[in-house]
C-alpha angles and dihedrals in degrees: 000000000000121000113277118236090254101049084045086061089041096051086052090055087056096053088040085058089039088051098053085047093059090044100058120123127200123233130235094262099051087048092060092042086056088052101045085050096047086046096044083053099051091062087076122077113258100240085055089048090047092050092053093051087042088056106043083050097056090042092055090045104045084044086053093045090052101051093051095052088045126120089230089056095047083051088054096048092055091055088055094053085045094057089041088062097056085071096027122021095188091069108115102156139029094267100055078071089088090060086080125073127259102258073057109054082034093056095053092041093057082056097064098033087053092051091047092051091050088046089047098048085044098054091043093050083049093054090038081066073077091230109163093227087050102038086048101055093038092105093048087041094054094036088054095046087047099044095053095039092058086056099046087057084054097054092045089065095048099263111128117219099206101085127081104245087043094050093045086044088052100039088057094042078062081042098062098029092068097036112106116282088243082056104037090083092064097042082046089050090045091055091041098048084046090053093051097048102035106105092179118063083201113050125057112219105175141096104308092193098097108163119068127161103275081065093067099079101072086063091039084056085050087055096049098050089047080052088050099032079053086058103044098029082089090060103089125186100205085337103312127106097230094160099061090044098051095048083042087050095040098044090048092047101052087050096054078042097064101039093055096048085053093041096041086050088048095053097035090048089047093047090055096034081058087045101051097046095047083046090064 
């Protein structure tokens, strides 16, 4: 079925926001924060540096890989065939999803996406309270709410996750999304030059190394607001610390803001790239 007028302009909404991504230029400051970093890394040795990396990879991976085998997922996923029935009660799996329309799949994907920004400003205000449980499981909280939450977008617009080519390709959708703006154009060019060149929707036959020093800025970030959420959590408004809650709630978030907005653009832009092509 070809591409409707709307999902064409649609489709051209998509390539305007790809292409301001592309387009983005660092400034001189950001410039100078890459290389201090890059400098501060090259003290250590390289087989040091190769076992961090190593190590940041396989516990993404494993997380990922948990949360898409849990009971709580299942259960999401459910909900997502249910919602898909209401327009098509023929839909029985995650891939008769890309028999709706667009207005459709995007309709139950803002669900999700609407629920996982609420989670993720209530877990940072939580952690913004300065407790030492919750400030110190704020990283693993948000990468868990970020992580599900991209592939719940993906399932909302008929891509199973449980495959190895769909949970790489997930798992570096969440990658970029959280990479620096002057970064994201590279990880974008890297998903779309993988989805150009993959001839088999199962396997995944690409570059498995995901996390690289310019990512570690996004945790470095987490660190900074917990070292600011430690100083302000004393400032209570009628005994409560409103000030470190709301910086915890608004920096999480924002996060969870900006990796749905990525995720949500990948998976739309796929499922209309498909369409089109079996269209013709």
């Amino acid at each position: 079925m070809p591409l409707t007028d709307q999902e064409r302009k649609k489709l051209a909404e998509i390539r305007q926001w790809e292409k301001n991504l592309l387009s983005y230029e660092a400034n001189d400051f950001q410039l100078t924060y890459e290389k201090y970093l890059e400098r501060s890394f090259s003290i250590m040795p390289e087989n040091l540096q190769r076992q961090f990396f190593s190590g940041l990879d396989s516990w993404l991976f494993h997380l990922h890989g948990i949360i898409q085998g849990s009971q709580l997922q299942m259960d999401a996923k459910d909900r997502i065939i249910t919602s898909a029935r209401i327009f098509n009660k023929d839909t029985e799996k995650i891939e008769d999803l890309r028999q709706l329309n667009f207005d459709q799949l995007q309709y139950i994907a803002e669900q999700q996406i609407a629920k996982h920004r609420l989670y993720s400003f209530i877990q940072g205000g939580l952690a913004g309270t300065g407790g030492k449980l919750l400030l110190g499981t704020d990283i693993p909280a948000i990468a868990v709410i970020n992580l599900r939450v991209v592939q719940l977008i993906a399932m909302s617009y008929g891509f199973e996750v449980n495959t190895p080519y769909e949970l790489m390709t997930s798992l570096k959708v969440f990658h970029t999304a959280t990479l620096p703006p002057r970064m994201k154009k590279d990880g974008w060019a890297t998903l779309m030059a993988e989805l150009e060149q993959n001839e088999n929707p199962y396997f995944y036959e690409g570059t498995e190394e995901i996390i690289d020093i310019t990512w570690l800025e996004q945790p470095l970030q987490q660190l900074f607001k917990a070292v600011v959420i430690t100083l302000f959590r004393k400032k209570l408004v009628q005994g409560v610390p409103l000030i470190s809650m709301a910086i915890g709630a608004g920096a999480n978030y924002q996060l969870t803001r900006k990796v749905t907005e990525l995720a949500q653009k990948y998976y739309q832009l796929r499922y209309l790239k498909e369409k089109e092509e079996f269209g013709e």
